[in-house]
SEGURO-615031 format. One record per residue: x, y, z of N, C-alpha, C, O in turn; residue in one letter; residue number from 1. Coordinates in steps of 0.02 Angstrom, whole numbers, m for minus. Each point is the difference from the previous one (the first is absolute). Layout:
# SEGURO-615031
(r (X, Y, Z), (X, Y, Z), (X, Y, Z), (X, Y, Z), A, NUM)
...
This chain:
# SEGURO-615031
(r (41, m60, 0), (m41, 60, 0), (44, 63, 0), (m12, 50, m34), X, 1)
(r (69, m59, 81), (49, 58, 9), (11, 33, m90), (m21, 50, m28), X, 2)
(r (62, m104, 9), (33, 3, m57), (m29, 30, m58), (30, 30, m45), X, 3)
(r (m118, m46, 51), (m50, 9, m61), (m14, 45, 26), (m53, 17, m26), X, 4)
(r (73, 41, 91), (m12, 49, 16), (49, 36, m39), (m12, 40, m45), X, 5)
(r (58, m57, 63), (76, 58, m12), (14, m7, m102), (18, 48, m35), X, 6)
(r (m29, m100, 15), (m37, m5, m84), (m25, 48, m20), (22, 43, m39), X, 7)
(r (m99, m49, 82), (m45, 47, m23), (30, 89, 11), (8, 43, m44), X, 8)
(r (3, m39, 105), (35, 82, 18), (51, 14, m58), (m8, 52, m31), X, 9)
(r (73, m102, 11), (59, 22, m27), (m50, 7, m83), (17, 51, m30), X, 10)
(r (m54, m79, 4), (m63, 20, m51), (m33, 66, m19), (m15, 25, m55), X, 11)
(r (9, m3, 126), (m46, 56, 23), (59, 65, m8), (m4, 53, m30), X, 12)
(r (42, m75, 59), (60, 55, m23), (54, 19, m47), (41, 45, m3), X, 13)
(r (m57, m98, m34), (28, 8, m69), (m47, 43, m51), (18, 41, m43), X, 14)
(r (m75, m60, 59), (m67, 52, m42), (23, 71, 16), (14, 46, m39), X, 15)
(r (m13, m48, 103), (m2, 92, 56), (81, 45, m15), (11, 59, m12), X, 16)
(r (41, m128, 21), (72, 45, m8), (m18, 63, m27), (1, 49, 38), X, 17)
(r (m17, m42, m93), (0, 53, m39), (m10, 87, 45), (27, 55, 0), X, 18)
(r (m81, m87, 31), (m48, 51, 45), (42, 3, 61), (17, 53, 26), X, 19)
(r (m1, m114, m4), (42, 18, 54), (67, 37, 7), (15, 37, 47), X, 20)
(r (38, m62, m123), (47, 25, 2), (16, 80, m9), (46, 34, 22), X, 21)
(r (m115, m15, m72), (m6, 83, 7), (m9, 31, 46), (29, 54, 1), X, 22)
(r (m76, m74, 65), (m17, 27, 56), (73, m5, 25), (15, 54, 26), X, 23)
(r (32, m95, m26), (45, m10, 51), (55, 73, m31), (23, 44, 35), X, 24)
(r (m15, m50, m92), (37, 49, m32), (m32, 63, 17), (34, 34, 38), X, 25)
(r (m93, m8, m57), (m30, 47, 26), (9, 24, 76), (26, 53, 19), X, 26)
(r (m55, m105, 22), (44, 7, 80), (69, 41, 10), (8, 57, 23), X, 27)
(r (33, m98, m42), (73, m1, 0), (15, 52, m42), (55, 27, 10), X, 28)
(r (m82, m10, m43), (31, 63, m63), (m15, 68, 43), (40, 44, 16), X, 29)
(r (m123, m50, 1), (m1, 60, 47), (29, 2, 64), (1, 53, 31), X, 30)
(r (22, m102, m9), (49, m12, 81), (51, 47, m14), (15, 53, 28), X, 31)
(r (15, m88, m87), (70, 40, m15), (3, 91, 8), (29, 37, 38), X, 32)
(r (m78, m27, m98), (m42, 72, m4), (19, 15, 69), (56, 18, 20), X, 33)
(r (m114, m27, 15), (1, 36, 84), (74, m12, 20), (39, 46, 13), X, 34)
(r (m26, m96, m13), (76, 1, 22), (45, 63, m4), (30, 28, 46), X, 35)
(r (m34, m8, m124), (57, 49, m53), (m44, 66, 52), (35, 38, 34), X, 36)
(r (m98, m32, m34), (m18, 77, 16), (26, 15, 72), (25, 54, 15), X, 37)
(r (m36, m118, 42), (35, 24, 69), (22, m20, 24), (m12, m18, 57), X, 38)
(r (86, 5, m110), (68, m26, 3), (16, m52, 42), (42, 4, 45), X, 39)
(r (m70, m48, m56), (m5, m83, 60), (40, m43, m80), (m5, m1, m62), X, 40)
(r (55, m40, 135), (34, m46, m41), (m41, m48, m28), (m59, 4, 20), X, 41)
(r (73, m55, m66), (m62, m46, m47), (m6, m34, 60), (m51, 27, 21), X, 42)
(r (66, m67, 21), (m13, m48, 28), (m68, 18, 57), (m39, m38, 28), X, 43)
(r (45, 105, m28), (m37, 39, 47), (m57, 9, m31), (m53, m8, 31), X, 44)
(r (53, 26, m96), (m64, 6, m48), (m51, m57, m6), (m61, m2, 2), X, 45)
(r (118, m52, m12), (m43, m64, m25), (m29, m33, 67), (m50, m36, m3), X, 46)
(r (77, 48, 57), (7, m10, 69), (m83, 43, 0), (m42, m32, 32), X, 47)
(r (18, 89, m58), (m40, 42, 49), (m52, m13, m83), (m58, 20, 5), X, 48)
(r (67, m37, m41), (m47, m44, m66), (m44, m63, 27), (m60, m12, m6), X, 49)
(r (120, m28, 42), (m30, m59, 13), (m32, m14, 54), (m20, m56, 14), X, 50)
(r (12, 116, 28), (m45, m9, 75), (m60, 60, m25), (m48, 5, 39), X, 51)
(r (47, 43, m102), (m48, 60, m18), (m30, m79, m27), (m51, m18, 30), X, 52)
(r (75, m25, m78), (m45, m21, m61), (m24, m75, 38), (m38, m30, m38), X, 53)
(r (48, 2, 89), (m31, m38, 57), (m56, 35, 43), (m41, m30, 36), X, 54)
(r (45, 91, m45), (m62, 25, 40), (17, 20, 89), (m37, 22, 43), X, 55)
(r (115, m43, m40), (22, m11, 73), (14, 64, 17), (m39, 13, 46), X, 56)
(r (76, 40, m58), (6, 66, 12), (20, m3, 63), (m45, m4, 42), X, 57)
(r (90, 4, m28), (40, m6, 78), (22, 89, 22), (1, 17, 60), X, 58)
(r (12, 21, m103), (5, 56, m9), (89, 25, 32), (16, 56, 20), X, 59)
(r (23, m112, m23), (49, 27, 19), (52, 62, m52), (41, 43, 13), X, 60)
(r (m75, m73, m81), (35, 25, m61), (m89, 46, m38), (m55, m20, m17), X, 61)
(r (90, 84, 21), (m59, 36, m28), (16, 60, m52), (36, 47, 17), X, 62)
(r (m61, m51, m73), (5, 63, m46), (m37, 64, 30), (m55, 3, 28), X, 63)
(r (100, 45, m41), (5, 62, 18), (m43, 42, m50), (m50, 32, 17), X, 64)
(r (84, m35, m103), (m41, 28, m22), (m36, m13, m45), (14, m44, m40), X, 65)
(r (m84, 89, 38), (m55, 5, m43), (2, m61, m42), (m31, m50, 19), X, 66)
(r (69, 50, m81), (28, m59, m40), (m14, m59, 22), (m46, m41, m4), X, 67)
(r (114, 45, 37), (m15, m75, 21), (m42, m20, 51), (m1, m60, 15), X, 68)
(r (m27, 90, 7), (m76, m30, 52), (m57, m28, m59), (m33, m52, 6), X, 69)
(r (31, 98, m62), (m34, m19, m55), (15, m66, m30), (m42, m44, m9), X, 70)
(r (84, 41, m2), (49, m57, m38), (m22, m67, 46), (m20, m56, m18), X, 71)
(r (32, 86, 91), (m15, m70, 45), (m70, m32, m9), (m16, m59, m2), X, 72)
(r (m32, 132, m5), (m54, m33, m30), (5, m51, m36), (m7, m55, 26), X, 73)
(r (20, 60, m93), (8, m42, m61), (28, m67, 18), (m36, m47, m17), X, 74)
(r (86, 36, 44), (37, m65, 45), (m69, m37, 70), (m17, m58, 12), X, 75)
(r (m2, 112, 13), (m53, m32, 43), (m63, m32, m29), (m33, m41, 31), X, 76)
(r (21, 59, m81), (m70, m26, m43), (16, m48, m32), (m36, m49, 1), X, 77)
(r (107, 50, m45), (26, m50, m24), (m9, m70, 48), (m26, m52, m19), X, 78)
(r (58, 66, 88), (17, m44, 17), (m70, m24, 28), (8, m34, 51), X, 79)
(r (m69, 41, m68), (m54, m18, 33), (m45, m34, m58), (m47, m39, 3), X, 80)
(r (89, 78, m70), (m30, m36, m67), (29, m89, 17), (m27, m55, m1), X, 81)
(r (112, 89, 20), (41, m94, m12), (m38, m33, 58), (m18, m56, m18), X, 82)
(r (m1, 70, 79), (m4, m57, 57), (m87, m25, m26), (m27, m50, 24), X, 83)
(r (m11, 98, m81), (m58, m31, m4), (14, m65, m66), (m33, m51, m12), X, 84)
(r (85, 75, m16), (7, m58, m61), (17, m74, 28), (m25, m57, 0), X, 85)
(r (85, 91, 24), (23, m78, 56), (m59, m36, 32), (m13, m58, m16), X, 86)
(r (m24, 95, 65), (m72, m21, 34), (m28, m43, m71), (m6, m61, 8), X, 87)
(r (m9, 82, m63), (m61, m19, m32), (44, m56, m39), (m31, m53, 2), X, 88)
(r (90, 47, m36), (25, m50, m28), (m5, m50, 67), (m38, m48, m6), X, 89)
(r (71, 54, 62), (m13, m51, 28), (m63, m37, 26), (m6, m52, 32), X, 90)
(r (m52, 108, m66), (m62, m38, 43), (6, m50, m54), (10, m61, 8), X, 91)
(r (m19, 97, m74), (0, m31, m76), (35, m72, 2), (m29, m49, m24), X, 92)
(r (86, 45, 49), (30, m62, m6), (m28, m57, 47), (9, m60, m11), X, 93)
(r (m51, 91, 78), (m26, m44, 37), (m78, m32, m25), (m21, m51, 28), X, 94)
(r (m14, 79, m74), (m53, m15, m18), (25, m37, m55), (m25, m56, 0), X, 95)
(r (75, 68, m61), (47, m59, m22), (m3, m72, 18), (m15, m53, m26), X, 96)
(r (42, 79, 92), (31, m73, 25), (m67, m36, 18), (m5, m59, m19), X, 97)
(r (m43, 86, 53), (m26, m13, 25), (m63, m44, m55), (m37, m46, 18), X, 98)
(r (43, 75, m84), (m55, m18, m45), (37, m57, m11), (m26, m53, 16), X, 99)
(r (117, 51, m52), (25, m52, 6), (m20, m72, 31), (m19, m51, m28), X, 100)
(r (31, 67, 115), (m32, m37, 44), (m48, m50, m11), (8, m60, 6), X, 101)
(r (m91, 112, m35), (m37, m12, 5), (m9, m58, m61), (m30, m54, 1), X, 102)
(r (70, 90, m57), (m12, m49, m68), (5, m68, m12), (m26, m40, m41), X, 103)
(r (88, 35, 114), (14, m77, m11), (m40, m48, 32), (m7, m59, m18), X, 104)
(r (m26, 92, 76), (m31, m48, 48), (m64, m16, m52), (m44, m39, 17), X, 105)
Protein backbone atom coordinates (compact mmCIF):
# COMPACT_ATOMS: atom_id res chain seq x y z
CA UNK A 1 0.00 0.00 0.00
CA UNK A 2 3.00 2.24 1.12
CA UNK A 3 4.69 1.88 -2.21
CA UNK A 4 1.37 2.34 -4.46
CA UNK A 5 1.25 5.38 -2.32
CA UNK A 6 4.66 6.91 -2.98
CA UNK A 7 3.98 5.63 -7.10
CA UNK A 8 1.05 7.43 -7.10
CA UNK A 9 2.56 10.92 -5.29
CA UNK A 10 6.05 10.64 -7.40
CA UNK A 11 3.07 10.62 -10.61
CA UNK A 12 1.36 13.51 -9.09
CA UNK A 13 4.50 15.45 -9.15
CA UNK A 14 5.81 14.94 -12.21
CA UNK A 15 2.40 16.46 -13.74
CA UNK A 16 2.85 19.69 -11.03
CA UNK A 17 6.94 20.11 -11.31
CA UNK A 18 6.27 22.56 -13.71
CA UNK A 19 4.02 24.68 -11.30
CA UNK A 20 6.01 23.87 -8.57
CA UNK A 21 9.35 24.63 -9.91
CA UNK A 22 8.18 28.25 -10.94
CA UNK A 23 6.71 29.02 -7.59
CA UNK A 24 10.02 27.89 -6.05
CA UNK A 25 12.02 30.21 -8.46
CA UNK A 26 9.60 32.94 -7.98
CA UNK A 27 10.08 32.52 -4.05
CA UNK A 28 13.74 32.50 -4.22
CA UNK A 29 14.12 35.14 -6.97
CA UNK A 30 12.13 37.58 -4.83
CA UNK A 31 14.16 36.40 -1.49
CA UNK A 32 17.17 37.44 -3.27
CA UNK A 33 15.41 40.90 -4.38
CA UNK A 34 14.66 41.74 -0.61
CA UNK A 35 17.92 40.53 0.23
CA UNK A 36 19.89 43.15 -2.47
CA UNK A 37 17.39 46.13 -1.13
CA UNK A 38 18.39 45.65 2.84
CA UNK A 39 21.67 44.46 2.32
CA UNK A 40 21.33 40.89 4.14
CA UNK A 41 23.80 38.29 3.18
CA UNK A 42 22.02 35.39 0.76
CA UNK A 43 21.93 32.94 3.36
CA UNK A 44 19.96 35.42 5.44
CA UNK A 45 17.54 36.07 2.57
CA UNK A 46 16.81 32.57 1.74
CA UNK A 47 16.90 31.96 5.54
CA UNK A 48 13.95 34.80 6.00
CA UNK A 49 12.17 33.32 2.31
CA UNK A 50 11.88 30.08 3.81
CA UNK A 51 10.18 30.81 7.25
CA UNK A 52 8.00 34.18 5.12
CA UNK A 53 6.98 31.32 2.41
CA UNK A 54 6.08 28.50 5.33
CA UNK A 55 3.79 30.92 6.80
CA UNK A 56 6.15 30.69 10.11
CA UNK A 57 7.29 34.34 10.44
CA UNK A 58 9.38 34.16 13.53
CA UNK A 59 10.17 37.83 12.94
CA UNK A 60 13.73 37.74 13.90
CA UNK A 61 14.78 38.88 10.28
CA UNK A 62 12.51 41.80 9.03
CA UNK A 63 12.43 44.18 5.97
CA UNK A 64 12.69 47.66 6.65
CA UNK A 65 11.70 49.01 3.50
CA UNK A 66 8.47 49.73 1.69
CA UNK A 67 9.84 47.33 -1.18
CA UNK A 68 10.63 44.73 0.35
CA UNK A 69 7.71 44.34 2.83
CA UNK A 70 5.83 44.32 -0.56
CA UNK A 71 7.97 41.81 -2.14
CA UNK A 72 7.47 39.66 1.14
CA UNK A 73 4.01 39.82 0.22
CA UNK A 74 4.55 38.06 -3.07
CA UNK A 75 6.84 35.19 -1.26
CA UNK A 76 4.03 34.89 1.51
CA UNK A 77 1.12 34.09 -0.95
CA UNK A 78 3.38 32.16 -2.93
CA UNK A 79 4.18 30.17 -0.26
CA UNK A 80 0.48 29.46 0.62
CA UNK A 81 -0.18 28.84 -3.22
CA UNK A 82 2.92 25.86 -2.73
CA UNK A 83 1.69 24.33 0.78
CA UNK A 84 -1.97 24.19 -0.96
CA UNK A 85 -0.50 22.21 -4.06
CA UNK A 86 1.51 19.84 -1.91
CA UNK A 87 -1.87 19.44 0.40
CA UNK A 88 -3.95 18.62 -2.76
CA UNK A 89 -1.38 16.39 -4.78
CA UNK A 90 -1.09 14.48 -1.77
CA UNK A 91 -4.75 14.11 -1.05
CA UNK A 92 -4.79 13.21 -4.98
CA UNK A 93 -2.36 10.43 -4.56
CA UNK A 94 -4.29 9.05 -1.55
CA UNK A 95 -7.60 8.65 -3.32
CA UNK A 96 -5.16 6.98 -6.08
CA UNK A 97 -4.06 4.61 -3.91
CA UNK A 98 -6.88 4.16 -2.35
CA UNK A 99 -9.13 3.50 -5.68
CA UNK A 100 -6.06 1.28 -6.51
CA UNK A 101 -6.87 -0.59 -3.26
CA UNK A 102 -10.21 -0.78 -3.96
CA UNK A 103 -9.83 -2.20 -7.67
CA UNK A 104 -8.22 -5.19 -6.67
CA UNK A 105 -10.30 -6.46 -3.89
Amino acid sequence: MRRRFFSNLYQQLQLLWPIFSAILIVMAGTGVVIGRIEDWRLDEAFYFTFVTGLTIGYGDITPKHLSARVLALVIGFSGIVLTGLVAAVTVQALNETSRDATDDH
